[in-house]
N, C-alpha and C positions, 0 to 999 in steps of 0.2 A: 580362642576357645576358652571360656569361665570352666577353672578347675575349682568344686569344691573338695575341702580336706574334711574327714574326720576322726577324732580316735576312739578307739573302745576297746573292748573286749574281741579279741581274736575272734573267737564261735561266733559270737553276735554279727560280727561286721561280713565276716562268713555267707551267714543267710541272709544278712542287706541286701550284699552283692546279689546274690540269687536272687532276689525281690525285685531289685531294679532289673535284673537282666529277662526276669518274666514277667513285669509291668508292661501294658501295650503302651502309655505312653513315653515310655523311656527304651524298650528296647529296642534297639537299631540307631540311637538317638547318642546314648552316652557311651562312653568306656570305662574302665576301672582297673583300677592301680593297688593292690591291695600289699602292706609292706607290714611283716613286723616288726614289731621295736624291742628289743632288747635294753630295757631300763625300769626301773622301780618306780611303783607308783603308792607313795609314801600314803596317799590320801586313800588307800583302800585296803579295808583290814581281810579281803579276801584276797589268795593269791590265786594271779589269772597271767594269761598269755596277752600282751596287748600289742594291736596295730593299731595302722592308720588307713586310711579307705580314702584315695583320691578319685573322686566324680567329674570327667571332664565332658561338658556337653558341648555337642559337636557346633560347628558355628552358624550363627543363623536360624537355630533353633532353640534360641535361649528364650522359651514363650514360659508365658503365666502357667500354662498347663504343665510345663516338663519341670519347672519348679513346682507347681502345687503336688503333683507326685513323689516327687523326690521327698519335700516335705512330710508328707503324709509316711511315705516310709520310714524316714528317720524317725518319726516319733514314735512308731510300732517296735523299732528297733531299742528306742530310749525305753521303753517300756519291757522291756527282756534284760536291758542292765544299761550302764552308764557310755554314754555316744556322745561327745563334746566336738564341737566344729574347732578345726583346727583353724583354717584362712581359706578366703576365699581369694583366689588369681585371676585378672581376667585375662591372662594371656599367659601360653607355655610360651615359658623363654627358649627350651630347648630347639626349637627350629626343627621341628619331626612335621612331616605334614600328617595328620591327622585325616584317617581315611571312617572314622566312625563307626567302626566294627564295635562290638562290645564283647566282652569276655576278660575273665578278671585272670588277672599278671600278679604271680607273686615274684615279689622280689627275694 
C-alpha cells in the first residue's frame, strides 16, 4: 500500500483531509493518518500548530487518476499555507491489513 506523508499547518492539513475524503476519486480509495508534531519550525516567523497527514492508498488502485486528485488537492491546500511532502513508502511495514475505509485518525 504507497503511503504518502505530508507536513503543514494543523487547520490546513485538517481540511486536506476533508477534501480527500469528499473527492469522488479518492473516497473509498485512501485512508488517513493525521498526527501532530510537537516541534519548532524555526523557518516560519508565524506561530502555528504543525502535523503530518499520511495518505495511504489502498492497493491496486494506485492509478494516474487517484494521484492526479491527490495532486490537485495538495496544491489547493499549498495555496492556504505551506504543505511539504514528507516521504513517500511503498509499503506499511506495520503488517495491519488494510481494509480501505477512510476516515482520518488522530494520533
Amino acid at each position: 500500500m504507497p503511503i504518502i506523508e505530508y507536513r503543514g499547518e494543523s487547520a490546513n492539513l485538517k481540511v486536506l483531509a476533508r477534501e480527500i475524503e469528499a473527492d469522488p476519486h479518492l473516497a473509498g480509495k485512501c485512508s488517513l493518518t493525521l498526527t501532530p508534531l510537537h516541534q519548532d519550525r524555526r523557518d516560519s516567523l508565524r506561530h502555528a500548530n504543525w502535523a503530518e497527514i499520511a495518505v495511504s492508498v489502498a492497493s491496486g488502485l494506485a492509478t494516474n487518476a487517484v494521484y492526479d486528485a491527490l495532486k490537485s488537492l495538495v496544491e489547493r491546500a499549498r495555496d492556504r499555507g505551506p504543505v511539504d511532502e514528507v516521504a513517500t513508502r511503498p509499503e506499511d511495514g506495520s503488517g495491519e491489513d488494510a481494509d480501505g475505509a477512510t476516515g482520518v485518525a488522530e494520533r
